[in-house]
Residue, then its C-alpha position, 0 to 999 in steps of 0.5 A: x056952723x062948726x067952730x074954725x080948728x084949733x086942735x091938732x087932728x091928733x087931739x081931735x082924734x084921741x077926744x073921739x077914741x076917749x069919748x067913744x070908749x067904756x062910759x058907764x053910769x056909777x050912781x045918782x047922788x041926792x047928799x053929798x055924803x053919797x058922792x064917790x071919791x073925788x079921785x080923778x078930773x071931774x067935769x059937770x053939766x048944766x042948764x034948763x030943763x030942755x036946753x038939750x043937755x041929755x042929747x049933748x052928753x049922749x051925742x058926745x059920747x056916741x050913745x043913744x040914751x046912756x043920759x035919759x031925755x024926758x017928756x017931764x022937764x025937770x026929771x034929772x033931781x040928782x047929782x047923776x055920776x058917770x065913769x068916762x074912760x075907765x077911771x080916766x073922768x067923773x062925768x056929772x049931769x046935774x039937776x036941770x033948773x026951771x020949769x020944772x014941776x016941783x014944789x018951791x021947797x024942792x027946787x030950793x033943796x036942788x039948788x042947795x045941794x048943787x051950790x054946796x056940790x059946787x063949793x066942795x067938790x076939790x077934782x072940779x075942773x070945769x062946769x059946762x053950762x048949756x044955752x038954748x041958742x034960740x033964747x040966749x041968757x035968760x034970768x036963771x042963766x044968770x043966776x047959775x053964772x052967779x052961783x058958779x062965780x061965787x064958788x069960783x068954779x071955772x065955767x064955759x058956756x055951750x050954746x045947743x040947737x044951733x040947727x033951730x036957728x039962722x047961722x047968723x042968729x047964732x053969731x048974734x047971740x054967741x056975741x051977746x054973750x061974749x059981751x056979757x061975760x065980761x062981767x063975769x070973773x069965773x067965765x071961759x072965754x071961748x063959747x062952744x056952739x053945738x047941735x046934738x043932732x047935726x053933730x056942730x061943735x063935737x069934736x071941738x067940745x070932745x077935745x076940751x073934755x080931753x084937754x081937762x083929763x090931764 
């Protein structure tokens, strides 16, 4: 399932020791007056409430619980910072969207601040966007993607949970939303399809993250 190689083993191999080294967790930011110095590369990371992305960013970086997986979807309710590399990245968790368990006035102010984050945030280079890949783009998929092309914000889309699925399921999907990219002016081109569990597309995914560091 993992993609065909496109980055040297010298790449592949500095993504992992980057990925693998000090990544420690600064704050979680419910204003935009609480957000640290935008000093460095910043990447963020976003989708449903159990699309996966709690264990993509810990089997990114080799840990068991350094972003928390919840039983309550919908738990990450901040802009959550963590310092990739000793200074080298600001890696962000953004709150996850649907299902979750609050009130409409609630959600409306999670999305206000991600939009304004989205809007505001200059070191911003890249937004990672998780699709489950047994349900492929759903409305509130596409609502962020609409989100992220009015802010002009770069964003690339990482299918999750590839391992739930037939590898040829996947490359259905994967091409549905190839498809429906197109459309979309703030879209990479290139669709990462991982499993956290199997270790699909990590290496591949750790090398971009490399890549946005210089």
């Amino acid at each position: 399932m993992s993609e065909t190689p496109e980055f040297s083993e010298e790449t592949i191999e500095a993504a992992r020791v980057l990925c693998a080294g000090p990544c420690d967790f600064v704050l979680g930011a419910a204003a935009l007056t609480q957000l640290p110095e935008a000093d460095r590369p910043e990447i963020a990371f976003a989708g449903r409430s159990n699309v996966g992305k709690s264990s993509l960013i810990n089997g990114l970086l080799n840990r068991k619980n350094l972003a928390r997986a919840s039983q309550e979807p919908g738990r990450t309710r901040e802009l959550n910072y963590f310092d990739l590399g000793e200074g080298k990245m600001w890696l962000v968790d953004l709150p996850g969207f649907g299902y979750a368990k609050v009130s409409r006035t609630q959600a409306h102010e999670w999305q206000r601040l991600t939009l304004r984050y989205l809007q505001g945030r200059v070191n911003l280079r890249r937004v990672f966007l998780l699709v489950d890949s047994r349900r492929g783009l759903m409305d509130t998929d596409l609502d962020v993607m609409a989100m992220l092309n009015s802010a002009a914000v770069t964003y690339q889309i990482v299918m999750t949970k590839a391992d739930k699925v037939k590898k040829t399921e996947a490359d259905k999907t994967k091409a549905k939303i190839e498809a429906a990219l197109k459309k979309h002016p703030a879209a990479h081109p290139v669709i990462r399809v991982t499993s956290s569990e199997k270790g699909w597309g990590l290496p591949e995914l750790r090398a971009e993250i490399l890549q946005l560091t210089l």
